[in-house]
C-alpha positions as CSV (number, residue, x, y, z in Angstrom):
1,X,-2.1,-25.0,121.3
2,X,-0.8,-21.5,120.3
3,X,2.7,-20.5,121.6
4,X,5.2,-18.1,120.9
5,X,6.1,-20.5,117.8
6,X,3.1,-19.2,116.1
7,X,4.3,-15.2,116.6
8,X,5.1,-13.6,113.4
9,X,9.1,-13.0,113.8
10,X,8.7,-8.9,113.7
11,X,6.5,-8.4,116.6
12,X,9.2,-10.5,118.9
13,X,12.0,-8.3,120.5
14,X,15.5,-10.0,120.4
15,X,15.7,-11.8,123.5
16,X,12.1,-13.4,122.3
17,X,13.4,-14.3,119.4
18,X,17.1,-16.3,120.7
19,X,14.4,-17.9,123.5
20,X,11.9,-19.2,120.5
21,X,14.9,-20.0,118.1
22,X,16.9,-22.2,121.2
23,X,13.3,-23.7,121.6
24,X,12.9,-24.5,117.7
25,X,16.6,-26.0,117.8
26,X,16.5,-27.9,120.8
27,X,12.6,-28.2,121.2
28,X,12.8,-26.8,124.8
29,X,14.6,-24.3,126.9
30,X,16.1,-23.9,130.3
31,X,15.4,-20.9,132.8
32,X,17.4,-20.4,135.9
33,X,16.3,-18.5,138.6
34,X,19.0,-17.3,141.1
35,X,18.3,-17.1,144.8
36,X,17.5,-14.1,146.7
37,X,16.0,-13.1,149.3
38,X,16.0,-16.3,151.4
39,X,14.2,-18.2,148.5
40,X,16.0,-20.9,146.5
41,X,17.1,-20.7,143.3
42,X,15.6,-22.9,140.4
43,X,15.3,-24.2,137.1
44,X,12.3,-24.9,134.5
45,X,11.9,-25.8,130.9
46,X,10.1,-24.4,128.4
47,X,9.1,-26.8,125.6
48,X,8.0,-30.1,126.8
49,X,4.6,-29.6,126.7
50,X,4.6,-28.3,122.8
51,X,7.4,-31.0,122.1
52,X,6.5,-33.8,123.8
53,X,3.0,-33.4,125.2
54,X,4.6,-34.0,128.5
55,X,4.6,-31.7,131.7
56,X,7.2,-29.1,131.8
57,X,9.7,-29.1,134.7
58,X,11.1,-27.6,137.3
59,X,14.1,-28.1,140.0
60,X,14.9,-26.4,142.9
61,X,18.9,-25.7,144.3
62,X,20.3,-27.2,141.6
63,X,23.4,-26.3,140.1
64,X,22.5,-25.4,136.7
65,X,25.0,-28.0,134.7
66,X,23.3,-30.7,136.4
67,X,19.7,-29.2,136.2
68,X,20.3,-29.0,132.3
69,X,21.6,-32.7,132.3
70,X,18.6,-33.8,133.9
71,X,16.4,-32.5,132.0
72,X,18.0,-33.3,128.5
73,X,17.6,-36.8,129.7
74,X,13.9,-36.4,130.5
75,X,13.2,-34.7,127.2
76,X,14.6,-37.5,125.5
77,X,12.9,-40.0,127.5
78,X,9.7,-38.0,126.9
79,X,10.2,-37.8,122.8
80,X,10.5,-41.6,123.0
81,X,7.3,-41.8,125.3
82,X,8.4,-42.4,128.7
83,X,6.5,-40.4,131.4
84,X,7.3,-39.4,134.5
85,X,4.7,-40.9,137.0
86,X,3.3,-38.5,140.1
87,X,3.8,-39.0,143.6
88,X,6.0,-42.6,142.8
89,X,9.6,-43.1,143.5
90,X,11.7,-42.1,140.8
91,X,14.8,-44.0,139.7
92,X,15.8,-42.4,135.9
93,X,16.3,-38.8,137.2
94,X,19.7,-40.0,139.6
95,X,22.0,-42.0,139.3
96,X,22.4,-42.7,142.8
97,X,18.9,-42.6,144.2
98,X,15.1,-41.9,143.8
99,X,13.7,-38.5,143.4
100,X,9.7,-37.6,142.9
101,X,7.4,-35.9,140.6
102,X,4.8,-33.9,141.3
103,X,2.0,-31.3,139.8
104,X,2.4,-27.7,140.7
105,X,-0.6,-25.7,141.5
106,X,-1.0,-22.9,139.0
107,X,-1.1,-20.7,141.7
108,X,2.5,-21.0,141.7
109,X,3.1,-20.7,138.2
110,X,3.1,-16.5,138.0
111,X,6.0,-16.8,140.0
112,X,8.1,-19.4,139.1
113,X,7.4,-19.6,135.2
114,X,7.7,-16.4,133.3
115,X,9.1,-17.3,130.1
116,X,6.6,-20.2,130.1
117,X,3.9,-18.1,130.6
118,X,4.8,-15.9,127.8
119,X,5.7,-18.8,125.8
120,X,2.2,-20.4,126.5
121,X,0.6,-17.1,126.3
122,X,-0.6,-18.1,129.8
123,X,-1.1,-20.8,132.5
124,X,-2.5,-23.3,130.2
125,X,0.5,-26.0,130.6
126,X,1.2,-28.6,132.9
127,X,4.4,-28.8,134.8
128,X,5.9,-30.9,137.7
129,X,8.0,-30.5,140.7
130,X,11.4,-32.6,140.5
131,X,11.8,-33.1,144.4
132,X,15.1,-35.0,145.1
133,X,16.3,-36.2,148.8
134,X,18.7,-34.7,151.5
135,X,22.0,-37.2,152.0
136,X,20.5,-40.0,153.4
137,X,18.1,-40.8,150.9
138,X,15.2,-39.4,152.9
139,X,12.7,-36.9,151.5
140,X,11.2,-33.7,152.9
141,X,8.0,-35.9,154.5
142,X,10.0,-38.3,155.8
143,X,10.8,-39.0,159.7
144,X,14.7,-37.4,159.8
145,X,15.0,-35.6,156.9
146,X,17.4,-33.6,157.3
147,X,15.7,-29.5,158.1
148,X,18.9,-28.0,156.6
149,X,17.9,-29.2,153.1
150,X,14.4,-27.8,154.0
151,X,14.3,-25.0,153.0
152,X,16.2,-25.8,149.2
153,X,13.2,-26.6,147.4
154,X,9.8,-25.5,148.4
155,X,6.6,-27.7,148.2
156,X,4.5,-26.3,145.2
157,X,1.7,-28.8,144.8
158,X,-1.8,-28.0,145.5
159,X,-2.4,-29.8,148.7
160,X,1.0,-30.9,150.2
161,X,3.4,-33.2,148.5
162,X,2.0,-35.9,151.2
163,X,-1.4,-35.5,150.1
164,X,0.1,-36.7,146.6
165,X,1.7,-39.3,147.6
166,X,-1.9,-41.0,148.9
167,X,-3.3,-40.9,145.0
């Protein structure tokens, strides 16, 4: 797979070039997106997939120290060849309670992946949803979920983060 990795250094601007370098020291990069106009804010990697032949990943409402601690531990799970299964509960993302992977529909990625899409030199990368829960331990399907975590991280799969679960 060709990324920016392959670009000859001269035809990269300067913020390219510190986002491929961070990606060549660290073999993967973090985005944050802040929120705005009603819509969460959010963090995704850019690297896995080259790296570690794993999905990259994104968080929503996250506060970005903890979104990068999460996902250094993931990239080192994934370079020692742990995966993160779809759709099943989650206990190595928390320390104090499950969370859930999922695919995101590429119709999302425009969006929500910019400097992966450049990176990739398109949509041709895999990447999953890190949904966590709201206090009680309950997830956005769930009966009593709490609706004022609702609207914090929006459900980007294909066909409903439900619909996922039943795979």
């Amino acid at each position: 797979m060709r990324t920016a990795l392959d670009a000859h250094h001269d035809a990269l601007d300067d913020q390219e070039r510190a986002f491929v370098a961070s990606v060549r020291e660290h073999g993967w990069f973090r985005t944050s997106v802040f929120a705005e106009d009603n819509n969460p804010g959010f963090s995704y990697t850019t690297g896995f997939s080259v790296n570690t032949q794993r999905p990259e990943l994104l968080i929503f409402s996250m506060k970005d120290a903890i979104a990068h601690d999460i996902f250094w531990e993931l990239f080192r799970d994934a370079k020692s060849g742990v995966s993160l299964p779809v759709g099943e509960p989650l206990d190595n993302i928390f320390g104090n309670g499950l969370a859930f992977a999922f695919p995101i529909a590429k119709r999302f990625y425009r969006e929500h992946f910019g400097w992966s899409n450049w990176f990739y030199g398109g949509d041709n990368f895999r990447c999953l949803q890190i949904v966590w829960p709201d206090r009680d331990q309950l997830f956005p399907w769930q009966t009593g979920f709490d609706e004022g975590f609702a609207d914090l991280q929006p459900d980007l799969s294909e066909n409903g983060w439900q619909a996922a679960l039943l795979k």
